[in-house]
C-alpha positions in Angstrom: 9.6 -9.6 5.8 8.7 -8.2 9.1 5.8 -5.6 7.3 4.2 -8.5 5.9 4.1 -10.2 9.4 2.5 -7.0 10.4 -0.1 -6.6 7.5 -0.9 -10.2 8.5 -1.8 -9.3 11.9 -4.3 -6.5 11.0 -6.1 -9.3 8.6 -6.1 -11.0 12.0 -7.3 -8.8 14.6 -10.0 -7.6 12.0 -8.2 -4.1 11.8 -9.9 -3.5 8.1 -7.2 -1.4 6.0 -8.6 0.7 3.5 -8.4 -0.5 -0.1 -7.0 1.8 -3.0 -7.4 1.3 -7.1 -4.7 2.7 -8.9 -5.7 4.9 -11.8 -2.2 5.4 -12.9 0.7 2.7 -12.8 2.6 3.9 -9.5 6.5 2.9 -8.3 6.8 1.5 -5.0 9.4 0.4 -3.0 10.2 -2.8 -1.8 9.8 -2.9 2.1 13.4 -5.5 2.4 16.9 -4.1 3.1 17.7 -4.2 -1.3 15.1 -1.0 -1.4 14.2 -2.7 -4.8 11.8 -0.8 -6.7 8.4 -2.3 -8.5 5.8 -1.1 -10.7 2.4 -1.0 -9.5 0.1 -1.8 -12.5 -3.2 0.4 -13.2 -6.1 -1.1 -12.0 -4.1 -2.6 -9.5 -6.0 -2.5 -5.6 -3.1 -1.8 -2.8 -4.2 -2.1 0.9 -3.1 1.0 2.7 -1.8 0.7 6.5 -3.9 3.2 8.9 -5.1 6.5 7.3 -1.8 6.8 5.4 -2.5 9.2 3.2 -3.3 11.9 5.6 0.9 12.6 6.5 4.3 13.0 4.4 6.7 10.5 2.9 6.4 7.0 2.9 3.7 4.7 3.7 3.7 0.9 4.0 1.1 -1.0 1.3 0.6 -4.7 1.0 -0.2 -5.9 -2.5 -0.1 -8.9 -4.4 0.5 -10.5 -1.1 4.1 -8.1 -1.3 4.6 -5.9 1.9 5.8 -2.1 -0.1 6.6 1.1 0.4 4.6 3.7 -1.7 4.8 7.7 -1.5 1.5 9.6 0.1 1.7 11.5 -2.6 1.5 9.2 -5.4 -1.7 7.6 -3.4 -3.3 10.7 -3.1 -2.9 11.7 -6.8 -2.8 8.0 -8.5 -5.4 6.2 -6.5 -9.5 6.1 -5.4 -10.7 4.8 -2.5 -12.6 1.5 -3.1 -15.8 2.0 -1.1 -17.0 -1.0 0.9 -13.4 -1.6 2.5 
């Protein structure tokens, strides 16, 4: 709950988070103490916190309004930048 209170405040301050299609359906994590996993559809667009896909590990997403937990990996393979964003 507390990552989607975040994502909300970058909408807010006008912080723009880069926007990502996903070419390939993708797991995430979800970001709550269960750890839950979901299936990211292809096609799908996921908001990416910062320039997450420049480190290791984890990074936090928001999509469908869902505050998640997605591998830099799978971005960087699964995923193109949506220009504009």
């Amino acid at each position: 709950m507390e990552k989607r209170w975040h994502c909300a405040i970058f909408r807010y301050t006008g912080y723009l988070m880069p926007h990502y299609l996903l070419t390939t359906p993708t797991l995430a994590i979800m970001n709550q103490p269960a750890r839950n996993s979901v299936m990211i559809p292809r096609g799908a667009i996921v908001q990416v916190a910062a320039d997450g896909l420049d480190g290791e590990g984890l990074v936090g997403v928001d999509w469908d309004g869902q505050a998640l937990l997605m591998f830099t990996t799978d971005l960087r393979e699964r995923c193109e930048r949506v220009e504009g964003t």
